[in-house]
Structure formats: C-alpha cells, structure tokens
Backbone as XML, in Angstrom:
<?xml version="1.0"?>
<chain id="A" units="angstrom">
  <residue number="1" name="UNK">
    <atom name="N" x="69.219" y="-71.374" z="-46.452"/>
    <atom name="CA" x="68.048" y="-71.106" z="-47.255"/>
    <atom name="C" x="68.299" y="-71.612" z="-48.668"/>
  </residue>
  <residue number="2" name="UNK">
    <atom name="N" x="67.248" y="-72.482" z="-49.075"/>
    <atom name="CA" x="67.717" y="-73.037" z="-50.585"/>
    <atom name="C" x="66.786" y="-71.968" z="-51.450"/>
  </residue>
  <residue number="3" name="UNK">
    <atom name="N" x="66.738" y="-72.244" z="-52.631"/>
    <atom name="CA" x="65.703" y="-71.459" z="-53.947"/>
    <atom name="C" x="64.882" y="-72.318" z="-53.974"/>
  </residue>
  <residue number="4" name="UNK">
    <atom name="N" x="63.501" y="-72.008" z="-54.120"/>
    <atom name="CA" x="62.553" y="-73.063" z="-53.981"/>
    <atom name="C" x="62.702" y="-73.700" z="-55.579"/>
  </residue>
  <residue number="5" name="UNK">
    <atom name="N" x="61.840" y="-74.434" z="-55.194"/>
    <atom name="CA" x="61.856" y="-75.813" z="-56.484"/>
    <atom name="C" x="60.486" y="-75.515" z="-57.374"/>
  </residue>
  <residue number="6" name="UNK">
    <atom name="N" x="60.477" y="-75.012" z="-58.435"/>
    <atom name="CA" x="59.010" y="-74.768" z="-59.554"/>
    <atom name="C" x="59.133" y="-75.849" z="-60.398"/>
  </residue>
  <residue number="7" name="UNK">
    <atom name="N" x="58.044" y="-76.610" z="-60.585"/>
    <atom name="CA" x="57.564" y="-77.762" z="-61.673"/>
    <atom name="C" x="57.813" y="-77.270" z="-63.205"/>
  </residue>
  <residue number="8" name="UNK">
    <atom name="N" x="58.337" y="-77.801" z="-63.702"/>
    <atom name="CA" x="58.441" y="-77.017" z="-65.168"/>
    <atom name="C" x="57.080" y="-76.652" z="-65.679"/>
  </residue>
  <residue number="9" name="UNK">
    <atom name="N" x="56.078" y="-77.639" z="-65.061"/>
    <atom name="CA" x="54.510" y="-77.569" z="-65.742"/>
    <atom name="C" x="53.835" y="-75.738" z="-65.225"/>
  </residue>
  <residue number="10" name="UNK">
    <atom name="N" x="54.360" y="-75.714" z="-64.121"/>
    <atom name="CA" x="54.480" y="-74.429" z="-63.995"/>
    <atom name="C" x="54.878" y="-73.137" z="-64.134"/>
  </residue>
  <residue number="11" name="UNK">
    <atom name="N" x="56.130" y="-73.430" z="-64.905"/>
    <atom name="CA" x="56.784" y="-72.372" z="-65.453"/>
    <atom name="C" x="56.146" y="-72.470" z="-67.235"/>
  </residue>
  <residue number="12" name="UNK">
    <atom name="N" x="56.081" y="-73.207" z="-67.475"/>
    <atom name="CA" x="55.051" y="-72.919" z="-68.668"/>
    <atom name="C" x="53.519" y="-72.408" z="-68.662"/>
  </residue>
  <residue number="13" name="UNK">
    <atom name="N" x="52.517" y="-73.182" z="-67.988"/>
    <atom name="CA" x="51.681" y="-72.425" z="-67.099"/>
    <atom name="C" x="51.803" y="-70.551" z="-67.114"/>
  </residue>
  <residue number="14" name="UNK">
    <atom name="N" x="52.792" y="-70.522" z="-66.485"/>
    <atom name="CA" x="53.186" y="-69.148" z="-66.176"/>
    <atom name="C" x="53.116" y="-68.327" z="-67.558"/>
  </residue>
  <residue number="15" name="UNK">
    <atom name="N" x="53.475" y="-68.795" z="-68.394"/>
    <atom name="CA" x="53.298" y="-68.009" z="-69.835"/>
    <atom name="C" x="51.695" y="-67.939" z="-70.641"/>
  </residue>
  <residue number="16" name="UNK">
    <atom name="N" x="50.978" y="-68.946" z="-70.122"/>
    <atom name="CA" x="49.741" y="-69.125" z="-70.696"/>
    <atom name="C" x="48.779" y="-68.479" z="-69.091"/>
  </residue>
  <residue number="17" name="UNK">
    <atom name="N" x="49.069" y="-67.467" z="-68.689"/>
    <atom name="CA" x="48.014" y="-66.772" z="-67.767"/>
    <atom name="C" x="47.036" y="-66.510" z="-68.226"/>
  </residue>
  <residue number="18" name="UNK">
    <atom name="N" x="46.023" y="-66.472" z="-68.533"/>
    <atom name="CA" x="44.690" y="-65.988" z="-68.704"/>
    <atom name="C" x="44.788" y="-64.314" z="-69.040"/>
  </residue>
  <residue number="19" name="UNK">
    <atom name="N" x="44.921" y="-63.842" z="-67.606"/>
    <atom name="CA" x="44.831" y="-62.216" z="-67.822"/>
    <atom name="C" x="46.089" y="-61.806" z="-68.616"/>
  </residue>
  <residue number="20" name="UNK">
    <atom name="N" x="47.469" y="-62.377" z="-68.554"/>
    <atom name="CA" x="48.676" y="-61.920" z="-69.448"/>
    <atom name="C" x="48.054" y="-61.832" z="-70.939"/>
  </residue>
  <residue number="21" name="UNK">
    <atom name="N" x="47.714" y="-63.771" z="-71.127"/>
    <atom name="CA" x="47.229" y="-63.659" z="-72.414"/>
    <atom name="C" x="46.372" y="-62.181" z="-72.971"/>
  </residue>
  <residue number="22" name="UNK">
    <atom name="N" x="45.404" y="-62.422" z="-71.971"/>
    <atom name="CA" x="44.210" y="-61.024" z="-72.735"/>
    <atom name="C" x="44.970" y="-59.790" z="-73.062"/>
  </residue>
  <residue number="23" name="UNK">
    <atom name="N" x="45.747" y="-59.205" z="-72.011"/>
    <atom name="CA" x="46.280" y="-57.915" z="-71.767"/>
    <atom name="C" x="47.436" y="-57.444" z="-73.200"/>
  </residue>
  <residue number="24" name="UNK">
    <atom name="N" x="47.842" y="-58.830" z="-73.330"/>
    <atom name="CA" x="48.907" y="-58.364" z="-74.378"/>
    <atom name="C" x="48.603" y="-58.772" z="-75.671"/>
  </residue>
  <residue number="25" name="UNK">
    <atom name="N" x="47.774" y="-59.759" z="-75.895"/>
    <atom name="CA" x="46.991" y="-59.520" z="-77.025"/>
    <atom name="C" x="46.429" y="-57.915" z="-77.705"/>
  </residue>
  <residue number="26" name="UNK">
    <atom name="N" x="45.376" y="-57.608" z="-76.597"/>
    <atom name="CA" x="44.984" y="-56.624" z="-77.068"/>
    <atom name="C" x="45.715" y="-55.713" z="-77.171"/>
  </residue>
  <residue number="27" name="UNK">
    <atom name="N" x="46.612" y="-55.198" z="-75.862"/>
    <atom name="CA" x="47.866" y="-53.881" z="-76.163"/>
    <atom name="C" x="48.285" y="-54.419" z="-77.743"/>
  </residue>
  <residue number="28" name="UNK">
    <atom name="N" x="48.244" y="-55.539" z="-78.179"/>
    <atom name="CA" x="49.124" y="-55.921" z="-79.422"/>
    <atom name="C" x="48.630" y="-55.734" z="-80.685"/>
  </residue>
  <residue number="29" name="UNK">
    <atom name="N" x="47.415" y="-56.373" z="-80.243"/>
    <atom name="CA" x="46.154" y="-55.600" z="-81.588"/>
    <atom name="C" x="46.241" y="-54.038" z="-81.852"/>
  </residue>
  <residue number="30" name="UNK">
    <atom name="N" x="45.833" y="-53.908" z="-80.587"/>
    <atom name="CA" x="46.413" y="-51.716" z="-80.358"/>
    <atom name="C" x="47.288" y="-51.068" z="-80.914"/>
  </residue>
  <residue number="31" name="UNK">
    <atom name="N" x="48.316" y="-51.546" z="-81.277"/>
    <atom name="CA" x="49.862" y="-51.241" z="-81.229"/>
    <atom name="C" x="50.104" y="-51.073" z="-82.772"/>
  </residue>
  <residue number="32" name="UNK">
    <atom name="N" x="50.085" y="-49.585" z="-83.317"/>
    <atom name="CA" x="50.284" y="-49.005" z="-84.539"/>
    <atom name="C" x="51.316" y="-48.869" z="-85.382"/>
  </residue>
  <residue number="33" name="UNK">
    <atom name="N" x="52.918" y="-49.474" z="-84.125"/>
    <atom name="CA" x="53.523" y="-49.865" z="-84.686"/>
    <atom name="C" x="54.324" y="-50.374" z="-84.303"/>
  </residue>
  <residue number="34" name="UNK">
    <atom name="N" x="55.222" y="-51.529" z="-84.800"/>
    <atom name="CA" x="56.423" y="-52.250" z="-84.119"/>
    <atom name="C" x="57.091" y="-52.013" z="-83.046"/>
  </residue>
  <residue number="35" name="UNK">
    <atom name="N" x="57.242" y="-50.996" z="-82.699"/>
    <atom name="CA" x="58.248" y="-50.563" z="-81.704"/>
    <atom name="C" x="57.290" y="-50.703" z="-80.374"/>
  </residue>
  <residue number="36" name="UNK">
    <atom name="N" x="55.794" y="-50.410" z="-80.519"/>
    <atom name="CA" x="55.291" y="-50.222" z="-79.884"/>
    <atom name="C" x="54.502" y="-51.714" z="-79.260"/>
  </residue>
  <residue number="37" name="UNK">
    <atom name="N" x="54.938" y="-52.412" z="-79.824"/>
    <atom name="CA" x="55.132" y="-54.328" z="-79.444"/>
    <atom name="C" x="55.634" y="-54.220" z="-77.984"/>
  </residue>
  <residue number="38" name="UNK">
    <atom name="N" x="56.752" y="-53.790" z="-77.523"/>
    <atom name="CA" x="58.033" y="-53.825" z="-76.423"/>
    <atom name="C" x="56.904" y="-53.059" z="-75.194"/>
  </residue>
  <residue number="39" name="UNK">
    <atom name="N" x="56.272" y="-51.954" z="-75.739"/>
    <atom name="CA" x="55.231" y="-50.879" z="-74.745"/>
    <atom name="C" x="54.504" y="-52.114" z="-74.266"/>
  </residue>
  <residue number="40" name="UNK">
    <atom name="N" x="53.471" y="-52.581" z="-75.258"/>
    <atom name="CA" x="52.252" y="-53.314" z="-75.075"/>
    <atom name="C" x="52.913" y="-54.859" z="-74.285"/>
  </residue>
  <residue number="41" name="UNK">
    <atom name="N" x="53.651" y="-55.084" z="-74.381"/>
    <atom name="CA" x="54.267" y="-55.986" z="-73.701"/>
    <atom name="C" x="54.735" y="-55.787" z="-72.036"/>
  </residue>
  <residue number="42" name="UNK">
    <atom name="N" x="55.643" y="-54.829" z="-71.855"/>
    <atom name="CA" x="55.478" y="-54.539" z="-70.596"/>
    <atom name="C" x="54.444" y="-54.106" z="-69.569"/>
  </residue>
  <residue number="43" name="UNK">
    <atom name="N" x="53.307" y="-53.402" z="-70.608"/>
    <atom name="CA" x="51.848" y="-53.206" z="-69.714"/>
    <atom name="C" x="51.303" y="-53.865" z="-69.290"/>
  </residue>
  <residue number="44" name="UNK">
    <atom name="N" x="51.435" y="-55.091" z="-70.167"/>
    <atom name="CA" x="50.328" y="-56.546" z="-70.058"/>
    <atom name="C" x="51.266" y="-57.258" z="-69.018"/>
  </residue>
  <residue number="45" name="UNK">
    <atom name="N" x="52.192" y="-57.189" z="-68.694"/>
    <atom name="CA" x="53.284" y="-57.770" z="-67.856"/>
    <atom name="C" x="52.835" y="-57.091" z="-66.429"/>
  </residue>
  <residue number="46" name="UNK">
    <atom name="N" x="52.849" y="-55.721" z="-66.394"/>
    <atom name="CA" x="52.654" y="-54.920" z="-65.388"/>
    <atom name="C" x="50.583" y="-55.111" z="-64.871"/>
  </residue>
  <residue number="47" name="UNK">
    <atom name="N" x="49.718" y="-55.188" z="-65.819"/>
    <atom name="CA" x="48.499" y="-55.487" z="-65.502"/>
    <atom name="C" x="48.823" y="-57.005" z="-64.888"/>
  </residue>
  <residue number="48" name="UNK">
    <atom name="N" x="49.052" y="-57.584" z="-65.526"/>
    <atom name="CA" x="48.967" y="-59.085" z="-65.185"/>
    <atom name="C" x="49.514" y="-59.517" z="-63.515"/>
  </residue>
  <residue number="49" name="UNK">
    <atom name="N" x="50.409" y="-58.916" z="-63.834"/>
    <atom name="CA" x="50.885" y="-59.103" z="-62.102"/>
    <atom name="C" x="49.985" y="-58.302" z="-60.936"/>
  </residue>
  <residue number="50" name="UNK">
    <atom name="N" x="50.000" y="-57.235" z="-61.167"/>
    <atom name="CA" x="49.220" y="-56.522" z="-60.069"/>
    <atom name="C" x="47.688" y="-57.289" z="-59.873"/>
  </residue>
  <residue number="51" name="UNK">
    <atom name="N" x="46.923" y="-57.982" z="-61.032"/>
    <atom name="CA" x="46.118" y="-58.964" z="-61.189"/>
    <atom name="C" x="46.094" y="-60.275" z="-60.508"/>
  </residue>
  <residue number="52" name="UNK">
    <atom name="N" x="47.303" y="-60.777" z="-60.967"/>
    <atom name="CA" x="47.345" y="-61.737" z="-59.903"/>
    <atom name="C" x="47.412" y="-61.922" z="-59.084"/>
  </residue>
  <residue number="53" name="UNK">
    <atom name="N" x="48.679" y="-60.783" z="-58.338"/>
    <atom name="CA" x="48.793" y="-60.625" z="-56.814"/>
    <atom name="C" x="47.269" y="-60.357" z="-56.029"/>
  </residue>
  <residue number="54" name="UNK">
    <atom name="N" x="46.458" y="-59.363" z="-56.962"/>
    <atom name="CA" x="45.225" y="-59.546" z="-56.586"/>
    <atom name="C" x="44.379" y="-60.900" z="-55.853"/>
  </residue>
  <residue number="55" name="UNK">
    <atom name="N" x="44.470" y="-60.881" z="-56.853"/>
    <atom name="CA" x="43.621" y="-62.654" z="-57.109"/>
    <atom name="C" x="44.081" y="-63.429" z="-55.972"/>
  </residue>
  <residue number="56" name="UNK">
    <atom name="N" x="45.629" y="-63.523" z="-55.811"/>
    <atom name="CA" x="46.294" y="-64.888" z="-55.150"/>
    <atom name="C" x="46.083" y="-64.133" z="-53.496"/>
  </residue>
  <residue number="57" name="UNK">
    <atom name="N" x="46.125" y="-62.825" z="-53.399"/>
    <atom name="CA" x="45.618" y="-62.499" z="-52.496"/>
    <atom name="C" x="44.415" y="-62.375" z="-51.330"/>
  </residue>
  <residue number="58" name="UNK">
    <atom name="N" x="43.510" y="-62.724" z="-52.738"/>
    <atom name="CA" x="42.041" y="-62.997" z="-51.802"/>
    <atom name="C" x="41.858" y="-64.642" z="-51.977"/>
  </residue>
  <residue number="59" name="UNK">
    <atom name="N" x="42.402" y="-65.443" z="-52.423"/>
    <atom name="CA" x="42.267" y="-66.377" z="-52.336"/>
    <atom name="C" x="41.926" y="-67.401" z="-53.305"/>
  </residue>
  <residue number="60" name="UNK">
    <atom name="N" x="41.730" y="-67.072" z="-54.442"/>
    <atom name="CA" x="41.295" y="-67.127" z="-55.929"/>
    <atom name="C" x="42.318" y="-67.987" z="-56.373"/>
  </residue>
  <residue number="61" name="UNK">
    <atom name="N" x="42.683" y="-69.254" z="-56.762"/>
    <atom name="CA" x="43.430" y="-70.248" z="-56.894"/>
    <atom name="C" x="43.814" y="-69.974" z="-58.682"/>
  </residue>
  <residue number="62" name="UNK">
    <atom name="N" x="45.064" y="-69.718" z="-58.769"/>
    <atom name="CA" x="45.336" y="-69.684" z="-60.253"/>
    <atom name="C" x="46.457" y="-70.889" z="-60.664"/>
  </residue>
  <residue number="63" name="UNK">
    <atom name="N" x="46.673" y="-70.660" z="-61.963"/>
    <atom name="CA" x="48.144" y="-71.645" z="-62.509"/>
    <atom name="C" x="48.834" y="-71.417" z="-61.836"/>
  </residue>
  <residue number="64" name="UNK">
    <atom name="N" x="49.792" y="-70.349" z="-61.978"/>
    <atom name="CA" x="50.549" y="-70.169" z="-61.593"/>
    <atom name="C" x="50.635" y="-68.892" z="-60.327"/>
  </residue>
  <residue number="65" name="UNK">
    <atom name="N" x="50.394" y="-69.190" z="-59.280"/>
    <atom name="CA" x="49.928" y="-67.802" z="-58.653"/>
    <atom name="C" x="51.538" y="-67.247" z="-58.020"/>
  </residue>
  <residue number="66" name="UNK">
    <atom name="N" x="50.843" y="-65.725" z="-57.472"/>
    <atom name="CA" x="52.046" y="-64.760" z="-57.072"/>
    <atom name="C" x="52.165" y="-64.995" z="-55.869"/>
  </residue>
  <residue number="67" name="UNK">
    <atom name="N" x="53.414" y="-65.372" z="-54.881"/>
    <atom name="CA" x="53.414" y="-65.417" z="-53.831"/>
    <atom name="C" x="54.115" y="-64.524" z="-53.548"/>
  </residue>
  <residue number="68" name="UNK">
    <atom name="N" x="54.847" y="-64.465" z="-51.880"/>
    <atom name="CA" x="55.956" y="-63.599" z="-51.291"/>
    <atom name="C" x="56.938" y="-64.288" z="-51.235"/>
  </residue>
  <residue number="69" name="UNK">
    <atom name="N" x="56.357" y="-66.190" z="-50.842"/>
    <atom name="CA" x="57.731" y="-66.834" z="-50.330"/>
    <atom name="C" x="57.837" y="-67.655" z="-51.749"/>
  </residue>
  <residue number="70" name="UNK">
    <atom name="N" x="57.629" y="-67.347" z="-53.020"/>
    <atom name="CA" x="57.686" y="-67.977" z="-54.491"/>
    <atom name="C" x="57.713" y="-67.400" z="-55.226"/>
  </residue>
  <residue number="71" name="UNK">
    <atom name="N" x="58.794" y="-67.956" z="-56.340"/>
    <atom name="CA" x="58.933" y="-67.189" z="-57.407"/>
    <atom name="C" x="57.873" y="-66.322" z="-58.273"/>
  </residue>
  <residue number="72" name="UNK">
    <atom name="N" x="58.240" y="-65.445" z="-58.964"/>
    <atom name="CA" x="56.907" y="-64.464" z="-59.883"/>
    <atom name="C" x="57.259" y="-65.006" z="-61.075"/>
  </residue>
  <residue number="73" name="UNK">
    <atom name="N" x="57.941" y="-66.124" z="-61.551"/>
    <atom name="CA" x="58.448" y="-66.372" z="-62.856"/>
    <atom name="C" x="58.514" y="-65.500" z="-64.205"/>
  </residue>
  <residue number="74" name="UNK">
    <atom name="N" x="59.078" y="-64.357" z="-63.609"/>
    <atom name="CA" x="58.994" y="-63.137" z="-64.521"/>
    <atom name="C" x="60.232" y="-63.275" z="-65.741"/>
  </residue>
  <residue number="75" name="UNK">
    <atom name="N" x="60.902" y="-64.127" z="-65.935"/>
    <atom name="CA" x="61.441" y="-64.224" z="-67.252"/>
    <atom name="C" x="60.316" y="-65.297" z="-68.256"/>
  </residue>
  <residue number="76" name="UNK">
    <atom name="N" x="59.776" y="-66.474" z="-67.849"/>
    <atom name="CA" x="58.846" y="-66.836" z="-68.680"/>
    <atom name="C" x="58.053" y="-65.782" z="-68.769"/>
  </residue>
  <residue number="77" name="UNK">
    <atom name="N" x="57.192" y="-65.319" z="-68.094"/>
    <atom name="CA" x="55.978" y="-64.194" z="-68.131"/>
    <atom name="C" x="56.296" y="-62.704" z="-69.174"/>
  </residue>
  <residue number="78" name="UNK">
    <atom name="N" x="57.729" y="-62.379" z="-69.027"/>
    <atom name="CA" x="57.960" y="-61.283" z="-69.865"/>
    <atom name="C" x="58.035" y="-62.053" z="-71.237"/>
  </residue>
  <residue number="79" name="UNK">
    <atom name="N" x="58.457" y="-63.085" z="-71.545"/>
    <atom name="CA" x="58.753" y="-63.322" z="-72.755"/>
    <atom name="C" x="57.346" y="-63.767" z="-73.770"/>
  </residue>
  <residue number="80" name="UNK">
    <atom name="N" x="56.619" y="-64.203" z="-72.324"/>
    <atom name="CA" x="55.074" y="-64.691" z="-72.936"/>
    <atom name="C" x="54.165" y="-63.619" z="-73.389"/>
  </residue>
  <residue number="81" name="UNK">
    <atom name="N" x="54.453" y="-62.669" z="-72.637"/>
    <atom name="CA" x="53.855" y="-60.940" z="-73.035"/>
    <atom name="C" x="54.881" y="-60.617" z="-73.965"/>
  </residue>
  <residue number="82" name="UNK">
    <atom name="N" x="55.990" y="-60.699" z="-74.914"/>
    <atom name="CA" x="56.162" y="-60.318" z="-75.690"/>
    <atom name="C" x="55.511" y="-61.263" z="-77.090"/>
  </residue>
  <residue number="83" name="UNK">
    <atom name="N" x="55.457" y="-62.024" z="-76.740"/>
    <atom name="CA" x="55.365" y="-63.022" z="-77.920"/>
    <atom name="C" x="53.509" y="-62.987" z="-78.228"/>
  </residue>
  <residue number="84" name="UNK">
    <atom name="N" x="52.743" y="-62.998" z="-77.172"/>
    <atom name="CA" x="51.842" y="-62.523" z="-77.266"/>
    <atom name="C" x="50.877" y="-61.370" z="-78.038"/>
  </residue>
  <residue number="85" name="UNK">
    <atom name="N" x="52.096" y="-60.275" z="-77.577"/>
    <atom name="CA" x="51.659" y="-58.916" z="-78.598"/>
    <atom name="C" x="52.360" y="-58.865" z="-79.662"/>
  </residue>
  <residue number="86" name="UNK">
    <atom name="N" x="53.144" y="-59.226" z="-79.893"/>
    <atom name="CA" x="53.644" y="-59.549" z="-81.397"/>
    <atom name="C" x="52.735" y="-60.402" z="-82.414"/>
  </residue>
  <residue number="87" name="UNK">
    <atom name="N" x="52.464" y="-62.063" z="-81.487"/>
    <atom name="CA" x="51.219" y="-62.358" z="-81.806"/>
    <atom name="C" x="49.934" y="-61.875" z="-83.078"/>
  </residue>
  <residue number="88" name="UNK">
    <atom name="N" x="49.433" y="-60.954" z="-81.833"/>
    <atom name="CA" x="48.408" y="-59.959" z="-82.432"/>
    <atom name="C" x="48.508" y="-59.173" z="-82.914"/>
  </residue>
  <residue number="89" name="UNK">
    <atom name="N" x="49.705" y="-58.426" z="-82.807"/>
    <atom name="CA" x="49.942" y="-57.270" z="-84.187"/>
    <atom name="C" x="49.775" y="-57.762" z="-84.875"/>
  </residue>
  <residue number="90" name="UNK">
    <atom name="N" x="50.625" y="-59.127" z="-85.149"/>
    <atom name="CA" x="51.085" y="-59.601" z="-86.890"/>
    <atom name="C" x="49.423" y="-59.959" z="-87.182"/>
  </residue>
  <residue number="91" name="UNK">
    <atom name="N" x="48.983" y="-60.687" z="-86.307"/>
    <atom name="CA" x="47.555" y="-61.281" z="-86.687"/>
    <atom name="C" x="46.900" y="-59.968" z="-87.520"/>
  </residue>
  <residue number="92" name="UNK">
    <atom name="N" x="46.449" y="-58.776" z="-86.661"/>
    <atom name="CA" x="45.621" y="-57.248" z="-87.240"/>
    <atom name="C" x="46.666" y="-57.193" z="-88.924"/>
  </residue>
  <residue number="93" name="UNK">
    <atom name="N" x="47.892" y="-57.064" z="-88.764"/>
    <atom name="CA" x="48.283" y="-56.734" z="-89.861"/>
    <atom name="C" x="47.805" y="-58.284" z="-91.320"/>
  </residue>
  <residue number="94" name="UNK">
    <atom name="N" x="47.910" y="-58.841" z="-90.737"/>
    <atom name="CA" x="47.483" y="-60.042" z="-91.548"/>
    <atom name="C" x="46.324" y="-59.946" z="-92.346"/>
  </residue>
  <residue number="95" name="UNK">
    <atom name="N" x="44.926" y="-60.121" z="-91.405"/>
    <atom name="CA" x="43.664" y="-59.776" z="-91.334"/>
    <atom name="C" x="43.323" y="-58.830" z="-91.716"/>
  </residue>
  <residue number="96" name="UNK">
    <atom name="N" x="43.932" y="-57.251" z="-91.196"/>
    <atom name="CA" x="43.753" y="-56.259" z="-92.472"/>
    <atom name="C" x="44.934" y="-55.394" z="-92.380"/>
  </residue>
  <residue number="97" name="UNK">
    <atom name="N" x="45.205" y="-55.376" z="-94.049"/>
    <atom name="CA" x="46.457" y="-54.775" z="-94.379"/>
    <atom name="C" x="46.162" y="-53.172" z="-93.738"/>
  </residue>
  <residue number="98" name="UNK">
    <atom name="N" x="47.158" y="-52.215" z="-93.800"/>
    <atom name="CA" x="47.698" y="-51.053" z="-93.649"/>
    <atom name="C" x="47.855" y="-50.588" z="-95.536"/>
  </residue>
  <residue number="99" name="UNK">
    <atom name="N" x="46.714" y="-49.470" z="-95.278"/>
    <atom name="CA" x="46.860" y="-49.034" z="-96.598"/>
    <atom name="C" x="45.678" y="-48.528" z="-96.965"/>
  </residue>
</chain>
C-alpha cells in the first residue's frame, strides 16, 4: 500500500475552502480576545470538515474534497483556520479600536 499522491494545487486549495474561510473569519471577528484566536480556529476546523464530508458525501464537487480513501489535509487546513481568525481579529481590532 503506497500514500496517495496530492497535487500541491490541492493542498493549497485546501487552505482557501470556502466554508473554512467563512467559519474562521467570523469565530475571529467574534473572538474578544487573543487566546480565544486558537478556540475560533479549531471550531472553524471542526465546522468545516463535518461540512465537507457533508457535501463530498452527497455528491457536491469541491476543491479539495473529504474522502475515506484520501487525505483530509488537516495540517494545511488547521493552519489556514488559524491564520484566518487571526486574520479577522486583527482586521475588527484595526477597524475599530477597543476602548
């Protein structure tokens, strides 16, 4: 049995999901304070997948979809949900200060 073979175009892909994007944006916008970046990150990680598996399940053709016999590319995907809600915190804090 070998490890299957992913296109790099796909493992990047994998970080720009649609529903990841949304999910951890907003947890990120949400997120009152720093620490709480790491929360909003794993939720949007945890929505996103159960989402996709959705999706790839009924038949719904995505970037990067979830299989059984293929990778979940969950080290790009966690890092894309962190960077994401960090993202949008900094953005809210930017846009309007705290104070």
């Amino acid at each position: 049995m070998t490890a299957p073979s992913v296109p790099f175009a796909t493992w990047i892909l994998a970080g720009f999901d649609p529903i990841l994007l949304v999910a951890a944006s907003w947890l990120g916008w949400k997120a009152d304070q720093p620490g709480k970046i790491f929360i909003a990150a794993l939720a949007a990680l945890g929505i996103a997948l159960v989402a996709d598996w959705a999706l790839t399940a009924v038949g719904v053709p995505l970037l990067a979809p979830l299989a059984r016999t293929g990778p979940t590319l969950l080290p790009v995907r966690s890092v894309a949900a962190l960077l994401w809600a960090a993202a949008a915190y900094l953005l809210r804090r930017t846009i309007r200060p705290a104070g």
